[in-house]
C-alpha positions in Angstrom: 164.5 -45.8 -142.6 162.4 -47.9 -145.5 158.7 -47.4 -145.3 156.7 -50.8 -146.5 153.5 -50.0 -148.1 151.1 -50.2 -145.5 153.0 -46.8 -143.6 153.9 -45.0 -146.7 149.5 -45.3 -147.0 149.2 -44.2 -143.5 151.6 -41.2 -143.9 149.8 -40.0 -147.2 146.4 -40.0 -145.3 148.0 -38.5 -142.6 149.6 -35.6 -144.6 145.7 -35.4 -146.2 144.0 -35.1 -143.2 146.8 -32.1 -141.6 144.8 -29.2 -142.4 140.7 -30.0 -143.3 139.8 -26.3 -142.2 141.9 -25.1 -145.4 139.9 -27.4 -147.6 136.9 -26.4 -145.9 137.6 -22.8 -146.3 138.7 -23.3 -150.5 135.3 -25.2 -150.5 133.6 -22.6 -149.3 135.4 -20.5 -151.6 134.4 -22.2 -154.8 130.7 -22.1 -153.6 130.6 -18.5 -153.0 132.4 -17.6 -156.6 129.6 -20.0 -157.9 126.8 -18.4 -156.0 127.9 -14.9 -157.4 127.8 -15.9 -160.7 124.5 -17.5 -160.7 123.2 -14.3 -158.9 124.5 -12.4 -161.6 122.6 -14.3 -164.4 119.6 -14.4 -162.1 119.7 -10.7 -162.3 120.0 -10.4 -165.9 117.2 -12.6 -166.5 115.0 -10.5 -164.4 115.7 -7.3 -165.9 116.3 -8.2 -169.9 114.3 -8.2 -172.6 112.1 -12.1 -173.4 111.2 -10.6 -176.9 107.8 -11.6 -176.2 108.7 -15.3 -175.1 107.7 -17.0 -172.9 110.5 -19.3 -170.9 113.5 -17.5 -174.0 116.3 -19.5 -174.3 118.9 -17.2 -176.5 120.4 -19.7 -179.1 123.6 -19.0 -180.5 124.0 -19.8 -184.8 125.9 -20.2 -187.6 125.3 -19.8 -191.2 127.0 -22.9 -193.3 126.7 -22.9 -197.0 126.5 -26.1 -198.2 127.2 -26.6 -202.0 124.5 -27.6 -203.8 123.2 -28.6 -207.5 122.4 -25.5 -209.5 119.4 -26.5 -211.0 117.8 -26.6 -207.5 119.3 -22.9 -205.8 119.8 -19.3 -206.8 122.5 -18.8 -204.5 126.2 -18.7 -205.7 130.0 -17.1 -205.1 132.8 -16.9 -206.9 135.6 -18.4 -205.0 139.3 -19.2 -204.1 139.7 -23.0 -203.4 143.8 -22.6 -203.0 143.9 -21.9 -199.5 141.1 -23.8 -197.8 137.6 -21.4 -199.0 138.2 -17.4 -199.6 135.0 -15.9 -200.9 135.4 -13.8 -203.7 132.1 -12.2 -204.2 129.6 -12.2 -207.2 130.2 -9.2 -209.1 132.6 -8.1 -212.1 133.7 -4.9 -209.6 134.2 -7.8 -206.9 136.5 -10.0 -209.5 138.8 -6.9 -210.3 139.3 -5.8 -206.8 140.5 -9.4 -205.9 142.9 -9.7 -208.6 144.4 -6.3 -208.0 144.5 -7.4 -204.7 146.6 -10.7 -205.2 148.8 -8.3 -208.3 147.4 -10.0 -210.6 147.3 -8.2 -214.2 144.1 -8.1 -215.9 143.3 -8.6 -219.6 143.1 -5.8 -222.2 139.5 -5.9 -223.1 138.2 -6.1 -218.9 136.2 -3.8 -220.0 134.1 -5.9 -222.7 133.8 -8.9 -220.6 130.8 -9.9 -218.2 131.5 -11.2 -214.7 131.5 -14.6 -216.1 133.7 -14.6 -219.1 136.4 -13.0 -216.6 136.0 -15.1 -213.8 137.1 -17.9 -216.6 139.5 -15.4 -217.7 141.4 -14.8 -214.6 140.5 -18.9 -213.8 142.1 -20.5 -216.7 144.9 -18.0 -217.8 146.7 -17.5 -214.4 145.9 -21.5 -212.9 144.0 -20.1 -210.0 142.0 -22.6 -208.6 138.6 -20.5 -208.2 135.1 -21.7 -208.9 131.4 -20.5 -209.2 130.1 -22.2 -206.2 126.2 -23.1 -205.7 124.7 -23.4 -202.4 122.4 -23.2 -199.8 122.7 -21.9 -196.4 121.8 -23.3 -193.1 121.4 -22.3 -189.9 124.1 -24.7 -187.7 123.7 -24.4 -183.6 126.5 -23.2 -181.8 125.6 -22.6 -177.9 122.5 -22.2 -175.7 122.3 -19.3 -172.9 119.5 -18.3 -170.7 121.0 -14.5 -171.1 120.9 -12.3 -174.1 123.9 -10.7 -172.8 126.3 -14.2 -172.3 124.9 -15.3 -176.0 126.3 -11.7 -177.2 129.5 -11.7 -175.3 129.8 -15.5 -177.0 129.7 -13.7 -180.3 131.8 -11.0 -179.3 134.3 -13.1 -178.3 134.4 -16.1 -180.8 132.5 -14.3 -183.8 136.3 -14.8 -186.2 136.1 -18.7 -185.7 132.8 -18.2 -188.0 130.8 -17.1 -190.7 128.1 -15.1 -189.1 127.0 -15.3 -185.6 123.9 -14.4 -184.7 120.8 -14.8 -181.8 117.9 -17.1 -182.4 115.2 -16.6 -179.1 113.4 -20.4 -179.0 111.1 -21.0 -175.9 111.2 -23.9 -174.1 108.3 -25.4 -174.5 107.6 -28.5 -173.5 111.3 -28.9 -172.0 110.1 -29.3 -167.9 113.8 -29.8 -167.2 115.2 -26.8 -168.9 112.2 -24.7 -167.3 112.7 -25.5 -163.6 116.6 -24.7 -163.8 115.3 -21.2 -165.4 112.5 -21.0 -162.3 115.0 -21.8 -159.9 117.5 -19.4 -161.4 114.8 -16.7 -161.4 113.7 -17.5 -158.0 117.4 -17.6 -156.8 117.1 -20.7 -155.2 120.7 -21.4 -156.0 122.0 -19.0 -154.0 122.3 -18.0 -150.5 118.9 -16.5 -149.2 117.3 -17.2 -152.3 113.4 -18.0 -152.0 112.0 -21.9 -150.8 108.8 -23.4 -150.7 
């Protein structure tokens, strides 16, 4: 028999509506997962160390070069623009291991060159597409934790997707948002039995 459109509705709410204990208990579910986890952070927060902070938030960074006009920075690389951006390193010894490392023969008189005049060696002779690249580094934001621990298990676990990861410790200030999540958190008013005014 052919539903109209009115009865397929009703049957779809019907269906919906079978078993509301079961959505009840997977809601109760997701709350309790939830509650664990934010017990588990209130714990850490409790216990770590603030590094002399007051309200630490444990910022995650990134160092980014960004090239830059040598007049204006000390800092520089040699490296090898053919696949995307290999560092090469800054040194003569650095020069020879890469070569040796890509096979690549090196001339006769290595020996009475500077890092320079064999960088253009290796450069110009072979058509590598390497360069002496100025710049100057700064810090780029990655992620924010209220943990030491979840901002070190961030590097652990993402720390190849980058250049080098590392922990900031920033207090919040003047940030009355931030700091009555972090009082709440502390307080464990996010979880079952947790203190209330």
């Amino acid at each position: 028999m052919k539903m109209n459109g009115r009865k397929r509705t009703l049957a779809r709410n019907s269906n919906r509506s079978i078993h509301p204990e079961k959505s009840k208990i997977e809601k109760n579910k997701i709350i309790e997962v939830i509650q664990i986890k934010l017990k588990e952070i209130s714990d850490e927060m409790k216990t770590q160390d603030n590094r002399s902070t007051k309200n630490p938030i444990f910022v995650v960074y990134d160092w980014e070069k960004l090239p830059a006009d040598p007049d204006y920075v000390d800092e520089w690389e040699y490296a090898d623009l053919y696949d995307g951006y290999r560092v090469i390193g800054t040194t003569k010894d650095d020069l020879i291991k890469y070569a040796k490392r890509d096979d690549m023969d090196l001339p006769d008189n290595v020996d009475e060159l500077d890092a320079d005049e064999l960088f253009e060696k290796l450069n110009g002779d072979t058509g590598n597409q390497w360069a002496k690249i100025h710049y100057h580094e700064v810090r780029r934001f990655k992620c924010a934790f209220f943990t030491e621990k979840a901002a070190q298990q961030y590097i652990d676990s993402n720390s190849h997707n980058f250049n080098d990861l590392h922990i900031f410790v920033h207090g919040l200030g003047d940030n009355p948002e931030m700091q009555a999540v972090q009082k709440a958190l502390l307080e464990g008013r996010f979880t079952e039995g947790g203190d209330s005014d």
